[in-house]
MINULUM-347096 format. One line per 5 residues: their letters; for each residue x, y, z of C-alpha. Coordinates in steps of 0.05 Angstrom, whole numbers, padded with zeros to 5 digits. Layout:
A = X/Y/Z | ...
# end
This chain:
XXXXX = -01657/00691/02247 | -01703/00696/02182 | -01638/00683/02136 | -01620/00628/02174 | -01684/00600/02174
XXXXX = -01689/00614/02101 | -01621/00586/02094 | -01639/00518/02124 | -01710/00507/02090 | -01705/00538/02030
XXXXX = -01703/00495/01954 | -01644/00529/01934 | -01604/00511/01999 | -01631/00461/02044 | -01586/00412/02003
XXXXX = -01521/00447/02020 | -01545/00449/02093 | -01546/00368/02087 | -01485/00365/02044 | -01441/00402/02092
XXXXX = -01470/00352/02149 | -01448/00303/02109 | -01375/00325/02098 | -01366/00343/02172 | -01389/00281/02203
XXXXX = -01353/00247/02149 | -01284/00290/02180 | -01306/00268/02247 | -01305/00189/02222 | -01235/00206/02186
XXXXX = -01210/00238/02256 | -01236/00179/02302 | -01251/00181/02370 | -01172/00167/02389 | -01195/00121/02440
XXXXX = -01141/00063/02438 | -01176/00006/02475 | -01241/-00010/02520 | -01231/00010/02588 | -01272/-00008/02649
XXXXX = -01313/00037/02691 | -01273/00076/02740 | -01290/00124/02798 | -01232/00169/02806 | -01226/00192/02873
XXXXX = -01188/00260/02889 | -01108/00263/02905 | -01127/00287/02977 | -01166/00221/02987 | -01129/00176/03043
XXXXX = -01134/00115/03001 | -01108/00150/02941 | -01049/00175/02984 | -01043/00106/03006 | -01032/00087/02936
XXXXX = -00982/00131/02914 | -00934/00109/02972 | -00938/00043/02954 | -00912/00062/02890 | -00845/00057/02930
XXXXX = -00855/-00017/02948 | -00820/-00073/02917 | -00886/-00093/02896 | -00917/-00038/02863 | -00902/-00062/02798
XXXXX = -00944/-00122/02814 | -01019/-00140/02818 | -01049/-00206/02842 | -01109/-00252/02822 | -01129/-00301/02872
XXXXX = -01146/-00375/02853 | -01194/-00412/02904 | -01201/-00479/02898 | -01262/-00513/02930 | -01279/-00592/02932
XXXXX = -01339/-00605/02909 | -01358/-00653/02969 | -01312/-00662/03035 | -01241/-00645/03041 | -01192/-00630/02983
XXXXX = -01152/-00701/02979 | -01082/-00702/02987 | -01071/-00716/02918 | -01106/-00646/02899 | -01069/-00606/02947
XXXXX = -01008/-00632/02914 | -01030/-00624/02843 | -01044/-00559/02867 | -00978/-00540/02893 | -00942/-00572/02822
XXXXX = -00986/-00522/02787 | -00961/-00458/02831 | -00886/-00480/02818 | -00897/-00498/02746 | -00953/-00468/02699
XXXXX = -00972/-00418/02740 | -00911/-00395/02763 | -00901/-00373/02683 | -00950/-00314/02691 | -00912/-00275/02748
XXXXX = -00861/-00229/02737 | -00813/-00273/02777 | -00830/-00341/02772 | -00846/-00356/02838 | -00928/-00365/02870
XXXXX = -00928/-00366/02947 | -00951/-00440/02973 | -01023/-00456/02975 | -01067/-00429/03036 | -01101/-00489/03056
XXXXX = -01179/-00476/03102 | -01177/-00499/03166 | -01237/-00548/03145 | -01187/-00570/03092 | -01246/-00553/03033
XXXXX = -01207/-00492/03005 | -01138/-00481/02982 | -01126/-00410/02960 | -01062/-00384/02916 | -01037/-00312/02903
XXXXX = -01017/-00309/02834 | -00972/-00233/02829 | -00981/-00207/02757 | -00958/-00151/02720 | -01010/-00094/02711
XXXXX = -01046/-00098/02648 | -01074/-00036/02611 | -01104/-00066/02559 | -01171/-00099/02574 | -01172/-00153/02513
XXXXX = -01102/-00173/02526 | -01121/-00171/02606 | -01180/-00215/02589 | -01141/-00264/02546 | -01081/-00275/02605
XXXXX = -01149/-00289/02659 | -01171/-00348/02613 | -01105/-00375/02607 | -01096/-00369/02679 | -01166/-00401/02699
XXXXX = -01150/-00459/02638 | -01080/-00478/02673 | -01117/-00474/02745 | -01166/-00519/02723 | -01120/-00573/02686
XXXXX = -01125/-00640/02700 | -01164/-00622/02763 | -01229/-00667/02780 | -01288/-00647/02830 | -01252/-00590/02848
XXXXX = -01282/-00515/02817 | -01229/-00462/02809 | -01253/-00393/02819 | -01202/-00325/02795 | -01217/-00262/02834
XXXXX = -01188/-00212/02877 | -01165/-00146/02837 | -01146/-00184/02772 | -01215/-00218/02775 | -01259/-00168/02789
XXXXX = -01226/-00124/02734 | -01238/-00177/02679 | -01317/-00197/02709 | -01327/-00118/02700 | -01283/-00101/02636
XXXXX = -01336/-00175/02611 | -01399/-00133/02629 | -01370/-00080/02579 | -01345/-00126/02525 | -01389/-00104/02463
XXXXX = -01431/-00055/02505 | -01433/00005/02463 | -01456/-00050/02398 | -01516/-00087/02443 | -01529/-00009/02471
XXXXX = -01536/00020/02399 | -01579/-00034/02365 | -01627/-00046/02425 | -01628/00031/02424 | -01645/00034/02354
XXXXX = -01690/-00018/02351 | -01734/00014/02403 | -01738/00078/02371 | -01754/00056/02307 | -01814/00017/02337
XXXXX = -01836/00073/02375 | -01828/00120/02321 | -01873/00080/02274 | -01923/00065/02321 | -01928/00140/02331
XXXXX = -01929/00159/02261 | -01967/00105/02232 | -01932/00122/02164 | -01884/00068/02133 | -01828/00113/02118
XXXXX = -01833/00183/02162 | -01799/00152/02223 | -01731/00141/02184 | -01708/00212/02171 | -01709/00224/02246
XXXXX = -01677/00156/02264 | -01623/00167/02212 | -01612/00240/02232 | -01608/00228/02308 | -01563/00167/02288
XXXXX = -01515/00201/02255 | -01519/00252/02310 | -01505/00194/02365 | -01440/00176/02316 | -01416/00247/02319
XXXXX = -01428/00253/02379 | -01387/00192/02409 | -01331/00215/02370 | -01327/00293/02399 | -01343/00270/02471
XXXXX = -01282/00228/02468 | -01227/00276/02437 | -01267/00340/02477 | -01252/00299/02543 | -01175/00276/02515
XXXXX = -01159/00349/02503 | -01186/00367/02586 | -01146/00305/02607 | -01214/00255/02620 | -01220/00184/02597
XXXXX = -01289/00161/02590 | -01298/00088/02596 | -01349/00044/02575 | -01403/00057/02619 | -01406/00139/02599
XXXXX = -01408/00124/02521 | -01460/00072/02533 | -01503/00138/02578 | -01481/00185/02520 | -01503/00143/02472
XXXXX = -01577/00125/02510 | -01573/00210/02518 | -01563/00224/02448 | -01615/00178/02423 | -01669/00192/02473
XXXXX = -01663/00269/02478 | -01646/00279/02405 | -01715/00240/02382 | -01747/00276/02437 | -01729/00346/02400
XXXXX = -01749/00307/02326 | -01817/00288/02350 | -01828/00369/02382 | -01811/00392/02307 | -01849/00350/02277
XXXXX = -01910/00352/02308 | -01904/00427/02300 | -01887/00421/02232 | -01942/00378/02225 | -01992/00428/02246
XXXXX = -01958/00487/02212 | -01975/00451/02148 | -02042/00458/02154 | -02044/00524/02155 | -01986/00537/02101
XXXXX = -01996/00519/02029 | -01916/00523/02021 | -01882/00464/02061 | -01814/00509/02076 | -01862/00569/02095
XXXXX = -01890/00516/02151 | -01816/00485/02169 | -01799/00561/02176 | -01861/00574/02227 | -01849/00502/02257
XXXXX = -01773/00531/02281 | -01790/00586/02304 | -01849/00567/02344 | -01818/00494/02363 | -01745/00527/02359
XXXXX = -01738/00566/02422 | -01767/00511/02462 | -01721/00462/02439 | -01658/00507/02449 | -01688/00515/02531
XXXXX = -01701/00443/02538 | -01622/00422/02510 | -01590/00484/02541 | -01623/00458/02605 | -01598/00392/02602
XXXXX = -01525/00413/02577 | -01513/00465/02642 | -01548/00414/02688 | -01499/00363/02670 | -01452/00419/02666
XXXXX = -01448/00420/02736 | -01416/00349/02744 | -01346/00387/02731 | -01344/00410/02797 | -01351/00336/02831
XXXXX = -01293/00316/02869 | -01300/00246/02834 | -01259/00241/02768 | -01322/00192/02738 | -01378/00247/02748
XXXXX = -01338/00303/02710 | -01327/00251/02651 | -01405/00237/02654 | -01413/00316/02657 | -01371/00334/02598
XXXXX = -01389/00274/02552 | -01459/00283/02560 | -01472/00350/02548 | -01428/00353/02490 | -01472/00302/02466
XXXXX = -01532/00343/02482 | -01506/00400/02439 | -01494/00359/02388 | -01569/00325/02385 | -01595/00401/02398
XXXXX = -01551/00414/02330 | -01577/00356/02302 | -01645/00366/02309 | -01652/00444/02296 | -01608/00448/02236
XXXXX = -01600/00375/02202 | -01664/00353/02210 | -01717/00406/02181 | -01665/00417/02120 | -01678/00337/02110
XXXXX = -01754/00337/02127 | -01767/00393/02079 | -01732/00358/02009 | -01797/00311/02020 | -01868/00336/02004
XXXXX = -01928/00323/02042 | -01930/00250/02025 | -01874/00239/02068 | -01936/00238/02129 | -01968/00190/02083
XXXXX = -02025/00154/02104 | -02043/00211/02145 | -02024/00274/02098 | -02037/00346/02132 | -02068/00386/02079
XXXXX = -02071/00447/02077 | -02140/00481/02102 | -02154/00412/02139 | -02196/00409/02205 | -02148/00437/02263
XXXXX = -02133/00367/02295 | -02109/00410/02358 | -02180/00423/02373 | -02206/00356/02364 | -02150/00330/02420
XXXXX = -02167/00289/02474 | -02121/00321/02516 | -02154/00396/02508 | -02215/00354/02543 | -02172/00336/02599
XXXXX = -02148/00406/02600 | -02223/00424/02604 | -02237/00377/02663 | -02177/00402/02701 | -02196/00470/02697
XXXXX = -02259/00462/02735 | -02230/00434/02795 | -02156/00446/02784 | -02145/00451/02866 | -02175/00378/02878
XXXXX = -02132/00355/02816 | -02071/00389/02848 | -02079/00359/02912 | -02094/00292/02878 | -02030/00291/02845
XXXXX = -01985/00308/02898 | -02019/00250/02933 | -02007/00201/02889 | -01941/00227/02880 | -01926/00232/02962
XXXXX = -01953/00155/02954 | -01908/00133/02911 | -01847/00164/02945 | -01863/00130/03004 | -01810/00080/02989
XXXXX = -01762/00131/03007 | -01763/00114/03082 | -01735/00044/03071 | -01679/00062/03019 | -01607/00033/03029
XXXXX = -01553/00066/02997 | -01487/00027/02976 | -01472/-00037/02935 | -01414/-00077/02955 | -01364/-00093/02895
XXXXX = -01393/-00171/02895 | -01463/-00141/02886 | -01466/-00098/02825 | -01475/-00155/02783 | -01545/-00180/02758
XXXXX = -01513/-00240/02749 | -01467/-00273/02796 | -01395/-00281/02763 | -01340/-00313/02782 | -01303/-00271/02818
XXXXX = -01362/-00260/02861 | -01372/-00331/02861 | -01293/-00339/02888 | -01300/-00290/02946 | -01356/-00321/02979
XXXXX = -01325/-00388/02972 | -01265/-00356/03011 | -01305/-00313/03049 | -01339/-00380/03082 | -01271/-00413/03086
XXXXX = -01223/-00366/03114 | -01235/-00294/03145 | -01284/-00254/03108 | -01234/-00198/03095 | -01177/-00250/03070
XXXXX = -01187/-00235/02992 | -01186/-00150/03009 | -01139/-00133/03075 | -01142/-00064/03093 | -01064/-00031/03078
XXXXX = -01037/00014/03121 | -00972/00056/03107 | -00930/00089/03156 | -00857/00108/03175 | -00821/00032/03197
XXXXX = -00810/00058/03263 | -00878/00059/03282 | -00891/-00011/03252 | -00891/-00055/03320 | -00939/00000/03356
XXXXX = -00986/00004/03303 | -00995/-00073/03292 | -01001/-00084/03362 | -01060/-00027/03374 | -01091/-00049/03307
XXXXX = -01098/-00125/03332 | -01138/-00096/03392 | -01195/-00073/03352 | -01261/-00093/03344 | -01269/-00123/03273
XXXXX = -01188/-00132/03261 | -01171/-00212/03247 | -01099/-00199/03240 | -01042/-00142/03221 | -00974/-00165/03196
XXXXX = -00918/-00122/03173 | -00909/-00148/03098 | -00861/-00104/03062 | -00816/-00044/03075 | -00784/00001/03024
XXXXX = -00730/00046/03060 | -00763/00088/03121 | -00833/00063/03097 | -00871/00001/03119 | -00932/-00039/03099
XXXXX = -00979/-00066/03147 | -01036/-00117/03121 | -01092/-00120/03160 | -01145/-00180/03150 | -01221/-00151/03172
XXXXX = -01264/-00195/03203 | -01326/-00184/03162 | -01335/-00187/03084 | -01310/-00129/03037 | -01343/-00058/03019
XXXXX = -01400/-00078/03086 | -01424/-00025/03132 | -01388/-00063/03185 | -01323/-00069/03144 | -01335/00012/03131
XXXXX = -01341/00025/03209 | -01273/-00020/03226 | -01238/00026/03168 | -01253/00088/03206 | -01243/00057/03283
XXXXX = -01177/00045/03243 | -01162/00112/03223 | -01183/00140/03289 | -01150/00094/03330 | -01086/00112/03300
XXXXX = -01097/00173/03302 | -01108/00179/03379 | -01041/00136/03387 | -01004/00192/03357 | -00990/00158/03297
XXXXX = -01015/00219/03238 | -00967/00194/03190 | -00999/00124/03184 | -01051/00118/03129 | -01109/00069/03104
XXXXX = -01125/00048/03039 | -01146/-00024/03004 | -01207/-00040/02972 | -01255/-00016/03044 | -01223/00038/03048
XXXXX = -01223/00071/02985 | -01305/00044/02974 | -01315/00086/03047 | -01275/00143/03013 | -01312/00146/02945
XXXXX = -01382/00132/02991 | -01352/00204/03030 | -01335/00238/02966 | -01403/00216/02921 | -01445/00253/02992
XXXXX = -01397/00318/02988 | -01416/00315/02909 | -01477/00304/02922 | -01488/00362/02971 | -01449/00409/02929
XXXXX = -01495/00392/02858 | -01560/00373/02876 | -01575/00452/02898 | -01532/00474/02839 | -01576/00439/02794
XXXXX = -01636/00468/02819 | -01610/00532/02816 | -01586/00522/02747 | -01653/00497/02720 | -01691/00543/02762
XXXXX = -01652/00599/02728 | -01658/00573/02658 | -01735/00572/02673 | -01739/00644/02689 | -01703/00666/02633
XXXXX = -01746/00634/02581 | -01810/00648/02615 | -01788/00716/02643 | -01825/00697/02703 | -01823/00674/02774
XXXXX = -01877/00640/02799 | -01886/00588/02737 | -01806/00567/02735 | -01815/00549/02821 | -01879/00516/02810
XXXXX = -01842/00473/02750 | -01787/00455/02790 | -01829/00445/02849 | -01871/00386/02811 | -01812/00358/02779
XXXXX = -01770/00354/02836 | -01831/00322/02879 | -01832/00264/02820 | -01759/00250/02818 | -01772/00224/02899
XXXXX = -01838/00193/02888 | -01797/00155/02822 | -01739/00129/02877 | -01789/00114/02928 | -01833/00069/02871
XXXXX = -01767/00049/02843 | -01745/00025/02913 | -01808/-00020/02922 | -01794/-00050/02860 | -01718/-00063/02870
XXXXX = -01749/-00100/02935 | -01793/-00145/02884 | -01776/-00209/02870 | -01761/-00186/02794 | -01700/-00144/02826
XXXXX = -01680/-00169/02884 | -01624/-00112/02897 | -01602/-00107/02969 | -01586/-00032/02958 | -01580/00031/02911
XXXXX = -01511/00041/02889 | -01481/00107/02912 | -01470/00149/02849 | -01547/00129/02830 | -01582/00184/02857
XXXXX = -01538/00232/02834 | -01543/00216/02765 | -01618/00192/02769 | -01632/00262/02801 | -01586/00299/02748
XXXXX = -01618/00259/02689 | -01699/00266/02713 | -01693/00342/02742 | -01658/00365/02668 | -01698/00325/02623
XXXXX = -01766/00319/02668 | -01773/00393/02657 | -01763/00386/02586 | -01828/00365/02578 | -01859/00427/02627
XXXXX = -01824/00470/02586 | -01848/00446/02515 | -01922/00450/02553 | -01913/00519/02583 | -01873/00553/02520
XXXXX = -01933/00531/02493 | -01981/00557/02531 | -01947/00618/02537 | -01951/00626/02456 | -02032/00617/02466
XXXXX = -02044/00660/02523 | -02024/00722/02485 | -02083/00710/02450 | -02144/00667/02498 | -02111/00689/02566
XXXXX = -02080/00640/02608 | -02131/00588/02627 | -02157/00573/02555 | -02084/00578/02533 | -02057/00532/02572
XXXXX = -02121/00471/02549 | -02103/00491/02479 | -02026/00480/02497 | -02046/00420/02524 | -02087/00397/02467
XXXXX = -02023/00418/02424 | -01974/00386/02459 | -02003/00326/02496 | -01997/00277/02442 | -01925/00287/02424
XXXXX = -01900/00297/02495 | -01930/00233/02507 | -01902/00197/02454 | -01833/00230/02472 | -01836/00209/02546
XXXXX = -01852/00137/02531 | -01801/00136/02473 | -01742/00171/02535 | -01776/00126/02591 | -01757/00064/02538
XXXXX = -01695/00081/02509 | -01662/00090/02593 | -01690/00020/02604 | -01645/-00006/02551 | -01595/00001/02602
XXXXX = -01614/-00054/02636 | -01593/-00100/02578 | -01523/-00099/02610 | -01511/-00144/02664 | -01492/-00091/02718
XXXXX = -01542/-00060/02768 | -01512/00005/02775 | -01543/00025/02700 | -01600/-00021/02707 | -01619/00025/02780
XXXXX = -01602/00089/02735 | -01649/00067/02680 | -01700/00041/02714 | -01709/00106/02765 | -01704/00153/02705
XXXXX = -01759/00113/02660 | -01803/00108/02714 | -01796/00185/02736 | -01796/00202/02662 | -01863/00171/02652
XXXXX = -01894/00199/02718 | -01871/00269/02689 | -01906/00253/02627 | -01967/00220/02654 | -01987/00258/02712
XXXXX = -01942/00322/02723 | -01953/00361/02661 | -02017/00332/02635 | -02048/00343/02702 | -02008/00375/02757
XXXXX = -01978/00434/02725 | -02047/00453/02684 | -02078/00450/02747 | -02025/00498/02781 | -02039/00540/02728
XXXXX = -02113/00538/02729 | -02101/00556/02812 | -02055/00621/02803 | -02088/00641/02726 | -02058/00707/02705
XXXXX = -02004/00708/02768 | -01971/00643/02739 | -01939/00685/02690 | -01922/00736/02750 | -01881/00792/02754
XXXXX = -01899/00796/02683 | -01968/00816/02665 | -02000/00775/02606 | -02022/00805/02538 | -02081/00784/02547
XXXXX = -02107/00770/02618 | -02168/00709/02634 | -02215/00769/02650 | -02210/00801/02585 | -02210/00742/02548
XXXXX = -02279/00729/02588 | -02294/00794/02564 | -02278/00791/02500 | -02317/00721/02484 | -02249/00685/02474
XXXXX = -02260/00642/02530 | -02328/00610/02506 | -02301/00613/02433 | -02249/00564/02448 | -02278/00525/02493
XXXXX = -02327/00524/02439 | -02275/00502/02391 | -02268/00440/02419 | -02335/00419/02425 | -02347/00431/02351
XXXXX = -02293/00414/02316 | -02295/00421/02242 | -02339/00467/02243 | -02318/00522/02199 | -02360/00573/02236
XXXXX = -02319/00559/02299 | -02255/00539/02275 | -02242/00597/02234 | -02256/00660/02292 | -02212/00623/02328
XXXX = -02151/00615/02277 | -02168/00694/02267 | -02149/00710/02338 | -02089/00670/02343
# end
């Protein structure tokens, strides 16, 4: 460890450590990321999924080689004239007709009301989301032609995939410079120094770059695409935890040079006293987001594996890049505020050591008070709804959205997404005739047949992706079920939601404990204790619900307005606060731990606190900020992820470890640290006159007659 150490900081071959950085993140830019094209977000649902089986028969159809966008055309006051409905039908022989793979659009659905004419436009699949993009506006442009006080909406499938693959367009640029703007503010506002906060930002940058590129050819070579939605997470990951680990260094560095005349000696000291802490907090995150390889859904492992490469890579980053570039500066690089050496110890004159000091003296009231404000704030949690329709995960309305409530008012609510069932042809007449008997069915028809198969398309009688729409799916499957008919299967857009709703709560149930377990095992390794890692996870896990439940109150705000909480939310918001909430425990109790050996638990744990509070601070606003970029992107699914993990993020930050866990560890003293005894236990740091000295040191700091007894000890 020393020659590496030595290797990294020292004059003779920090510069090499940077050059080589250079050289293989330049290789990384040569390779590329090998991603051809954009692609939209995707859920990936497993082969044993009904809907996915449902798929993969109709592969056999005539018309698998064919998608379809729907065109609704609505008057804008009374009835569609004649004259309209026949433009209408020139346009779905003629211009329209160009854009399917056999010339030919099915006549115009007219409404009963005679507002709304509808056409089914079949397409070719396309890929490619630019060139997909470019056929939709040449498709809405012909629609519209010549057409007066009529609007023209495009959605079904080929609608929806453009209005989502739109939300993405340019993501990962807005992502980055929002990001970095953010940072960089926050960085200078914590560093007060004109030029400090760049080596950081530059460092973690490059880091995010890197990053991006071996996520995506790491996830190529295990057979994962990560769309647009995952690099834009990576990328908010990589910033926010990366700076996190900067700020940790730095601060220690920052201290260390004070009481080193040679700035490498005190990079050297920062690493190993910063180091270990670091390498906890990102080995936490990487196996906690580990995990999401064993999800049944294909989009969770390719959130998994991208993000915790990326975490491995900031980790890198930040341990190896990062001191070899802080320490080619001198001291001036702090400049206006320069830590010279011998300086007053600015850990003792902390603010936060006197909130350490006031917790301490009635650390059972303050425990008690925080798990009430905490049990307040989750009290949102009885009123949550789970499960956004597809028309709802926009923040702003688009057109496809737009389109199906149109038709949705004009025709049967399930016209624009029928149910599909599949089954042998034989069984066709039964099965139509017991699915128009159910509650919820508007229609089945028999539509296509491909040798000894048959397709059955059944119009539901409420809107798409509802609760209602979910429980007419499943009287569907066990209806035909009970009739004898196992060979039949359901798929379309309801079903497959209901299945990925089914598969996200099996994920779910499988992860959330594995998490724990993970973290909780992490903990006792590093602290080589039991009672402190239960107590951590314990706190953090009671702020991850009390951040839904406030998160929930404020989705029901006017400034949200969200009718629900999407289903692979709080999953991820769980995964995101639990792994990097306990960061922040860990870089207080490592700490501590450090200063006990020395003033015994209690007084070890207010000078950790005095230590740590100002840069754990500044790292959980700078996290809690850099997740809320998220919601620059128009879809609430990230905006409900970023929101729930800023606001749990700052309540770990704010309340749990300046407050909570200090107190817990004020309540249990030397059995925190428990099966392990402590080098130096509260009583014989009593004994010894530790106790007063320190407590002493904070009262008078700068006062050389204080300061230095206590330096001595430690």
């Amino acid at each position: 460890m020393n020659g590496f150490l030595r290797f990294v900081t020292s004059a003779k071959t920090s510069w090499i450590v940077l050059v080589l950085a250079g050289l293989i993140a330049g290789g990384f830019f040569a390779l590329g990321s090998g991603a051809e094209s954009e692609t939209a977000p995707t859920v990936g649902l497993p082969d044993s999924a009904e809907s996915v089986q449902v798929d993969e028969l109709l592969e056999e159809f005539p018309s698998a080689d064919t998608t379809s966008a729907l065109l609704v055309f609505a008057a804008d006051d009374g009835e569609l004239s004649s004259d309209d409905i026949a433009l209408i039908g020139e346009k779905a022989a003629g211009e329209l007709a160009d854009f399917t793979p056999d010339g030919f659009v099915p006549p115009a659905q007219i409404s009963e009301d005679g507002t709304v004419a509808l056409l089914v436009v079949p397409l070719d699949p396309e890929s490619d989301v630019e060139r997909q993009a470019e056929r939709a506006a040449e498709i809405r442009e012909a629609a519209a032609a010549d057409l007066e006080d009529v609007r023209v909406y495009l959605t079904g499938p080929e609608g929806f995939e453009v209005d989502v693959a739109a939300v993405f367009a340019g993501a990962d640029f807005t992502l980055l410079l929002t990001t970095v703007i953010v940072v960089a503010v926050l960085l200078i506002v914590t560093y007060r120094s004109p030029w400090l906060w760049i080596v950081p930002l530059v460092v973690i940058g490059l880091a995010d770059a890197v990053a991006g590129i071996v996520a995506n050819r790491v996830a190529a070579a295990a057979g994962i695409a990560l769309d647009a939605s995952i690099t834009g997470i990576l990328s908010v990951l990589v910033f926010g935890a990366g700076t996190n680990y900067a700020l940790l260094l730095i601060a220690r560095y920052r201290d260390e040079l004070r009481l080193s005349p040679d700035r490498r000696e005190a990079m050297r000291r920062a690493m190993r006293g910063a180091g270990p802490a670091i390498i906890a907090s990102g080995s936490t995150v990487a196996l906690a987001l580990a995990t999401l390889l064993l999800a049944e859904i294909a989009g969770n492992r390719a959130l998994g594996l991208a993000c915790a490469v990326g975490i491995l890579v900031a980790m890198a980053f930040a341990l190896i890049v990062l001191p070899a570039a802080l320490v080619l500066f001198g001291r001036g690089l702090f400049w206006p505020y320069v830590p010279r050496f011998g300086s007053r110890d600015a850990i003792a004159r902390s603010p936060w050591g006197k909130l350490g000091r006031a917790v301490s003296r009635r650390p059972v009231v303050v425990a008690m008070s925080g798990f009430g404000v905490l049990a307040a704030l989750a009290s949102g949690l009885f009123f949550v709804e789970v499960g956004l329709s597809q028309s709802d995960r926009f923040l702003r309305e688009p057109e496809a959205v737009q389109g199906q409530e149109v038709l949705a008012d004009a025709f049967s609510a399930g016209t624009s997404s029928p149910a599909v069932v599949v089954l042998p042809s034989e069984d066709a007449e039964q099965v139509v005739a017991t699915l128009s008997d159910l509650d919820g069915v508007d229609g089945a028809t028999v539509t296509e047949e491909s040798g000894d198969l048959a397709r059955i398309d059944v119009v539901l009688s409420d809107a798409a992706e509802t609760p209602e729409s979910f429980a007419t799916i499943e009287r569907m499957r066990t209806a035909l079920a009970d009739a004898g008919s196992s060979d039949a299967l359901v798929g379309g857009l309801d079903a497959r939601s209901l299945d990925v709703a089914q598969a996200q709560a099996r994920d779910q149930a499988l992860l959330i404990p594995l998490i724990l377990v993970v973290v909780l095992v992490v903990l006792i390794i590093l602290l080589r204790a039991l009672v402190a890692p239960i107590l951590l996870l314990l706190a953090v896990v009671a702020s991850y619900f009390s951040a839904v439940g406030a998160s929930w109150w404020l989705f029901q705000s006017p400034l949200f307005e969200f009718p629900a909480i999407d289903t692979n939310v709080l999953l991820f918001s769980f995964l995101f606060l639990v792994a990097l909430g306990v960061d922040y425990s860990i870089f207080l109790v490592t700490r501590a731990q450090e200063e006990s050996r020395v003033l015994g638990t209690t007084q070890g744990m207010i000078r950790a606190l005095a230590a740590t509070g100002a840069v754990i601070t500044s790292a959980g606003i700078l996290l809690a900020a850099v997740f809320a970029v998220l919601g620059v992107l128009p879809l609430i699914t990230l905006t409900q992820i970023g929101v729930i993990v800023c606001i749990g993020v700052l309540i770990d930050t704010l309340l749990v470890r300046t407050v909570i866990v200090p107190a817990m560890a004020f309540i249990t003293r030397d059995r925190f640290w428990w099966p392990r005894r402590p080098a130096v236990s509260d009583a014989d740091a009593r004994a010894a006159g530790l106790d007063a000295l320190a407590g002493r040191a904070g009262e008078l700091a700068g006062d050389e007659s204080v300061e230095a007894p206590v330096a001595a000890v430690r």
